[in-house]
C-alpha positions in Angstrom: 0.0 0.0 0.0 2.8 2.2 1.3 5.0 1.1 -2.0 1.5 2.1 -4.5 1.0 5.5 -2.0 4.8 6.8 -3.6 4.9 5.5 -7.0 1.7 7.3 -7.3 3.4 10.4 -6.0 6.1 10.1 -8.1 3.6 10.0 -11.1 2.3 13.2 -9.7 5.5 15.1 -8.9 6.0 16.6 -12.6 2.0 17.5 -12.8 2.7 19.2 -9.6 5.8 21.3 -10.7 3.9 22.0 -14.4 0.7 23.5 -11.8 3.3 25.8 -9.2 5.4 27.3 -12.9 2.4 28.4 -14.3 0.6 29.5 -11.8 3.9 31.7 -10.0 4.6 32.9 -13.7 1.0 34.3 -13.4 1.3 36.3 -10.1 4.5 37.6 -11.0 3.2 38.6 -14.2 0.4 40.3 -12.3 2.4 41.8 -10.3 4.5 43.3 -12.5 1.7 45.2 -14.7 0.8 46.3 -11.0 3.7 47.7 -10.4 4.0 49.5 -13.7 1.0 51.8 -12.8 1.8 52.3 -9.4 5.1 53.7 -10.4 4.3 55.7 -13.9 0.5 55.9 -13.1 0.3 56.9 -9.4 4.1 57.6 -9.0 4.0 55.6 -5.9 7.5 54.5 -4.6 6.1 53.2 -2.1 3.3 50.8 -3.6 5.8 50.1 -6.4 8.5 48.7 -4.0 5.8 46.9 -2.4 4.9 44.9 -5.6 8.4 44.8 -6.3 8.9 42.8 -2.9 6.5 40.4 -3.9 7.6 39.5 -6.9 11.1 39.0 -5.9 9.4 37.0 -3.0 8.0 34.5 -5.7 11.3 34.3 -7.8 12.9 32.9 -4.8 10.4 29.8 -5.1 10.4 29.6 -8.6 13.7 26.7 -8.4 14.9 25.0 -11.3 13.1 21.9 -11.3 9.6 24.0 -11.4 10.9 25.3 -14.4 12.6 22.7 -15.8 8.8 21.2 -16.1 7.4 23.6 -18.2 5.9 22.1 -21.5 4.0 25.3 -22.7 3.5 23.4 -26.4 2.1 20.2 -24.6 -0.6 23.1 -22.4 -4.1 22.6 -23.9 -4.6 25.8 -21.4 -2.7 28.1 -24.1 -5.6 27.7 -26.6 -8.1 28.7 -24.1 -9.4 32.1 -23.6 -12.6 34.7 -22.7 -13.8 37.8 -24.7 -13.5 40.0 -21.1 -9.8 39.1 -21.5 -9.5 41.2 -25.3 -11.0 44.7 -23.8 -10.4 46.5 -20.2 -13.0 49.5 -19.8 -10.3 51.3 -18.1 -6.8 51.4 -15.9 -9.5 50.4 -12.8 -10.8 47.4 -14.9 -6.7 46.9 -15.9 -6.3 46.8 -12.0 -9.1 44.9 -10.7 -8.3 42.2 -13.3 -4.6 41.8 -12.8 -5.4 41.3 -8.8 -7.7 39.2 -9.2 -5.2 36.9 -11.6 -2.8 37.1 -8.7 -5.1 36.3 -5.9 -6.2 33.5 -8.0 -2.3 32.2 -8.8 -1.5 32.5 -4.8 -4.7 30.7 -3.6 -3.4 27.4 -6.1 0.1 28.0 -5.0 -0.9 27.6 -1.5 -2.5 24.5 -2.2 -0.5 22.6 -4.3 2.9 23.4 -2.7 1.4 21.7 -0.1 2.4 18.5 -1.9 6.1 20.2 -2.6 7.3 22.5 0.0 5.2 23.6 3.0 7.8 26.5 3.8 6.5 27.8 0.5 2.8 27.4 1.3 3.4 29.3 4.3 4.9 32.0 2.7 2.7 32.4 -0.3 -0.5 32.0 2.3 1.0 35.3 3.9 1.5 37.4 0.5 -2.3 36.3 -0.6 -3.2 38.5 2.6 -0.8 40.8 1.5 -2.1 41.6 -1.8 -5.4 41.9 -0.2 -4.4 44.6 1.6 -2.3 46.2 -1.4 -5.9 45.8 -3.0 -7.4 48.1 -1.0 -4.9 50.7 -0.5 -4.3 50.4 -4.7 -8.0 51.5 -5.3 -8.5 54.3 -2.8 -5.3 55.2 -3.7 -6.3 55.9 -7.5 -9.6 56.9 -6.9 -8.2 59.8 -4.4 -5.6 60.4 -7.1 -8.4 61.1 -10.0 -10.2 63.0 -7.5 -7.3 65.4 -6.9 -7.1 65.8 -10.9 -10.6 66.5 -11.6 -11.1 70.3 -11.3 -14.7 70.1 -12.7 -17.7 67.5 -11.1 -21.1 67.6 -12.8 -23.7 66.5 -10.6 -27.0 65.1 -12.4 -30.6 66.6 -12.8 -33.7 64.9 -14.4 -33.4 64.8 -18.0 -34.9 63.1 -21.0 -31.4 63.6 -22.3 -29.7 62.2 -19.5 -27.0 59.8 -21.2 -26.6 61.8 -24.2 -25.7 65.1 -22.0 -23.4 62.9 -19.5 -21.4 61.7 -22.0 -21.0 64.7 -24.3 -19.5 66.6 -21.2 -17.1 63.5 -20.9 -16.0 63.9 -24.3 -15.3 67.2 -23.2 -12.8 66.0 -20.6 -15.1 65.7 -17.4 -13.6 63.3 -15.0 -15.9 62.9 -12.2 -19.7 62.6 -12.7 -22.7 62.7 -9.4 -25.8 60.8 -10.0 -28.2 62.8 -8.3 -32.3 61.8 -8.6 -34.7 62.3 -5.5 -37.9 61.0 -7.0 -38.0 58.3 -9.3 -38.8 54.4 -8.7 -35.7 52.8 -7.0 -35.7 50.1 -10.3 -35.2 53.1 -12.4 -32.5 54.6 -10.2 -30.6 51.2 -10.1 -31.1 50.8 -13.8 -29.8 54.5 -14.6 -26.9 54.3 -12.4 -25.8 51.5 -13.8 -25.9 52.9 -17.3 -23.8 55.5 -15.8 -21.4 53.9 -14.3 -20.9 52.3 -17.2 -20.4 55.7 -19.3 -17.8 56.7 -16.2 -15.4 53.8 -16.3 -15.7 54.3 -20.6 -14.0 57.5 -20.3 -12.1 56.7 -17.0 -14.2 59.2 -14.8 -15.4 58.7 -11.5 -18.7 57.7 -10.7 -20.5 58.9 -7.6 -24.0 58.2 -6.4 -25.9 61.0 -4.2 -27.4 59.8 -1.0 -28.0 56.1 -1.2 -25.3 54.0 -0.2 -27.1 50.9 -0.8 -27.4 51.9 -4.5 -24.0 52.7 -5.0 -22.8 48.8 -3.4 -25.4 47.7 -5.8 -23.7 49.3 -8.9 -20.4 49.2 -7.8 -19.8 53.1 -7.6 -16.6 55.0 -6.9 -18.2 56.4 -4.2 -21.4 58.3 -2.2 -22.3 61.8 -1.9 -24.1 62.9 1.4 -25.5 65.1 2.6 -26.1 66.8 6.3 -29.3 64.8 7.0 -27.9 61.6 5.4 -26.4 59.0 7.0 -23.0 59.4 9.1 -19.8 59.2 7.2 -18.7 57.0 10.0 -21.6 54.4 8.9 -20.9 54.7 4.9 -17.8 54.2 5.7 -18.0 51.2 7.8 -20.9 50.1 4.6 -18.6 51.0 1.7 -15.2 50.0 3.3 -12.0 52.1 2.5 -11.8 51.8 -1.3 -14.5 54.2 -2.1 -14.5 58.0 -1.9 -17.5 59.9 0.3 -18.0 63.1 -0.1 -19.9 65.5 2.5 -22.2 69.0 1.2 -21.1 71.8 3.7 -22.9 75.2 4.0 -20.9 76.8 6.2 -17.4 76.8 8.6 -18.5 74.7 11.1 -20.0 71.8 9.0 -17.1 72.0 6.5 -14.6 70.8 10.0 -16.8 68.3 11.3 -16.9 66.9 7.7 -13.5 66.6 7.6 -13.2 65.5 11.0 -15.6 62.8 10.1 -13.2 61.2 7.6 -14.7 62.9 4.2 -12.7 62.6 1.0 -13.9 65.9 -0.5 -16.5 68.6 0.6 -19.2 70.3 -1.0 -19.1 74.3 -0.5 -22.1 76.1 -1.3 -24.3 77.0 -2.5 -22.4 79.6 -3.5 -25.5 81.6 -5.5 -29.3 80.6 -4.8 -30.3 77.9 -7.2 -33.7 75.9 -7.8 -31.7 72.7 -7.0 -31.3 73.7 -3.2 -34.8 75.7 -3.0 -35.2 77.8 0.3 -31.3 77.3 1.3 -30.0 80.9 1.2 -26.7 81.5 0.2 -23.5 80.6 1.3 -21.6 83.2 -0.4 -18.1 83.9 -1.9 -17.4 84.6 1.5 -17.9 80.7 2.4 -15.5 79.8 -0.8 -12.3 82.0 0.6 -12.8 80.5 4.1 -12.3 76.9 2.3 -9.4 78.1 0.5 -7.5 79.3 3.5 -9.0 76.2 5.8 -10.0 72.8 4.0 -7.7 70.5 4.3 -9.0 68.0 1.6 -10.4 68.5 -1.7 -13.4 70.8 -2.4 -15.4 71.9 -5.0 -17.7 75.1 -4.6 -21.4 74.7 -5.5 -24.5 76.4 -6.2 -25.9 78.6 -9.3 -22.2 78.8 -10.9 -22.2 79.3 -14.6 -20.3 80.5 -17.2 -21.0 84.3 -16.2 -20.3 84.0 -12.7 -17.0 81.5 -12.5 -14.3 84.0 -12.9 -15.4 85.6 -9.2 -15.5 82.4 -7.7 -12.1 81.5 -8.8 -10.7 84.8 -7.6 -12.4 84.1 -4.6 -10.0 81.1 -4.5 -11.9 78.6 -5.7 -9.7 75.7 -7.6 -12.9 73.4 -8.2 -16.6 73.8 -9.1 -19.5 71.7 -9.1 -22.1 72.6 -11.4 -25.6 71.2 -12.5 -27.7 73.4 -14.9 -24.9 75.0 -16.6 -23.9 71.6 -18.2 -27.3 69.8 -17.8 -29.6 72.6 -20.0 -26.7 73.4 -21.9 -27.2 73.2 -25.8 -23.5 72.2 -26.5 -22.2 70.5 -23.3 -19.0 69.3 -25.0 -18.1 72.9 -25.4 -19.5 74.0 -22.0 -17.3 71.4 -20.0 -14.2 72.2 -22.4 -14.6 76.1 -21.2 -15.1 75.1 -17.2 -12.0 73.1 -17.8 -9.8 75.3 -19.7 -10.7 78.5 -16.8 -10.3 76.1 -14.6 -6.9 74.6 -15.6 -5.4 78.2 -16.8 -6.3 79.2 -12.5 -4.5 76.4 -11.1 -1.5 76.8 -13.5 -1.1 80.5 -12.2 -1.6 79.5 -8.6 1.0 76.6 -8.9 3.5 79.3 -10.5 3.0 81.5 -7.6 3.7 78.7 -5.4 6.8 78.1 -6.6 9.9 79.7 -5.3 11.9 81.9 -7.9 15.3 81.5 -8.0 17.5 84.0 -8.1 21.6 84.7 -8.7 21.8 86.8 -6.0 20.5 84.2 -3.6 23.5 81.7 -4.8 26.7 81.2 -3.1 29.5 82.9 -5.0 
């Protein structure tokens, strides 16, 4: 029995070896197009290092008898593939995928080296957690990183037009998009958002859901947008978990701190002008935007009855961001609409960034 128990493990052994090749070329692979974005993408050290690790990690197991068993034209496996594996919707989709593939590669390499080298199925047990947590950190990391590159955010209104005006502004460059509806059927809602989402992650845009957390799980949304009556950020947070963004509307000093203190991403400041879209809410005032330029300490974008005509006071007022919904929404050309918020937009932040900057001088250099 004993004698029957090896030979069959013997018969087993180069099986094994073909399983742990492939599958630690595959998260090594993985890896690496990781690492790529998280160094020329992100410009992470940091994450990039971490990746780098890993990977290194998995070349120390990768022994010369593994690879010595590789029969890649005897692999019926190199025929087979999926139409999801031709197209990626964007660098989230890229991401997503690639961790998955990895996660996948670890899990079997845990197992089956097992059967090989339990040091080994210790260690790769360890990075699977590890690239869990890199997971995480990866996606909230490039969602906060789009979210500091997106000057403009168009926040939704009821339209018959709906898709055709989102995705004309993102032709025009817009890079984060609010999907904002207080009175229709939640199937509608559901349906719609996921439409939209869809349209986001086309262009690579972030894809924000107003108020209902449950509806941005359901449609896998970059994030929530609340507001003061709405849930705590605490308990989105604790629902949504630490990849997505939430965001927090603010209408004056006071709410704009505890919102921050609260753990939001970004702030809303406004509104700025009346507008129908916050009926009875007076004001806020330019006032309200130069206090959040001397003050916020994360991202903000002012809001409230800015347009075209009025945007040049609210950037002198310091603003760096603007949301906006009826100057892009009733708009008859939104392409060209969003292309003139951005252009103001990016000329502002050019100046204030050369202003930052300290000029250098002969006179200050040693002789």
């Amino acid at each position: 029995m004993a004698e029957r128990q090896s030979q069959g493990k013997l018969l087993a052994q180069p099986a094994i070896w073909r399983i742990l090749d492939a599958n630690l070329d595959r998260a090594r692979e993985g890896l690496r197009i990781i690492e790529e974005w998280c160094r020329f993408g992100l410009n992470s050290a940091q994450l990039a290092n971490e990746c780098k690790q890993m990977r290194q990690e998995l070349a120390s197991w990768h022994s010369a008898e593994i690879r010595g068993s590789r029969d890649t034209p005897g692999d019926p496996g190199t025929e087979l593939t999926h139409p999801q594996e031709e197209h990626r919707s964007g660098i989230e989709h890229l991401l997503q995928a690639n961790l998955c593939r990895v996660e996948e590669a670890l899990r079997v390499l845990e197992e089956y080296s097992k059967l090989y080298n339990s040091d080994m199925s210790v260690g790769v047990k360890q990075m699977r957690y590890q690239v869990y947590t890199l997971e995480s950190k990866l996606l909230a990391y490039h969602r906060h990183q789009q979210l500091m590159r997106s000057p403009l955010y168009l926040v939704t209104s009821p339209s018959e037009h709906l898709f055709a005006i989102v995705e004309a502004a993102l032709q025009g460059g817009l890079s984060i998009l609010q999907y904002r509806e207080k009175t229709a059927e939640d199937d509608v809602r559901l349906s719609y958002a996921h439409k939209l989402r869809q349209l986001c992650h086309h262009y690579n845009a972030l894809f924000i859901v107003n108020d209902r957390v449950d509806l941005a799980l359901a449609v896998d949304a970059d994030g929530v947008h609340l507001g003061q009556h709405d849930i705590p950020i605490a308990l989105a947070r604790q629902i949504l978990g630490s990849q997505r963004l939430i965001g927090r509307s603010t209408t004056n000093p006071d709410e704009m701190q505890r919102a921050i203190a609260e753990g939001a991403d970004y702030i809303g400041v406004g509104p700025v002008y009346e507008t129908p879209t916050k009926a009875g809410k007076p004001a806020a005032g330019l006032h309200y935007v130069r206090y959040a330029a001397e003050n916020s300490s994360v991202p903000w974008f002012a809001i409230g009855g800015i347009d075209m005509n009025n945007l040049s006071d609210v950037l002198r007022a310091g603003g760096e961001r603007v949301a906006v919904v009826r100057a892009i929404m009733d708009a008859k050309q939104p392409t060209l609409v969003t292309q003139y918020f951005l252009s103001q937009l990016s000329r502002v932040q050019s100046l204030r960034t050369m202003e930052e900057q300290p000029v250098s001088s002969p006179w200050n250099e040693e002789e």
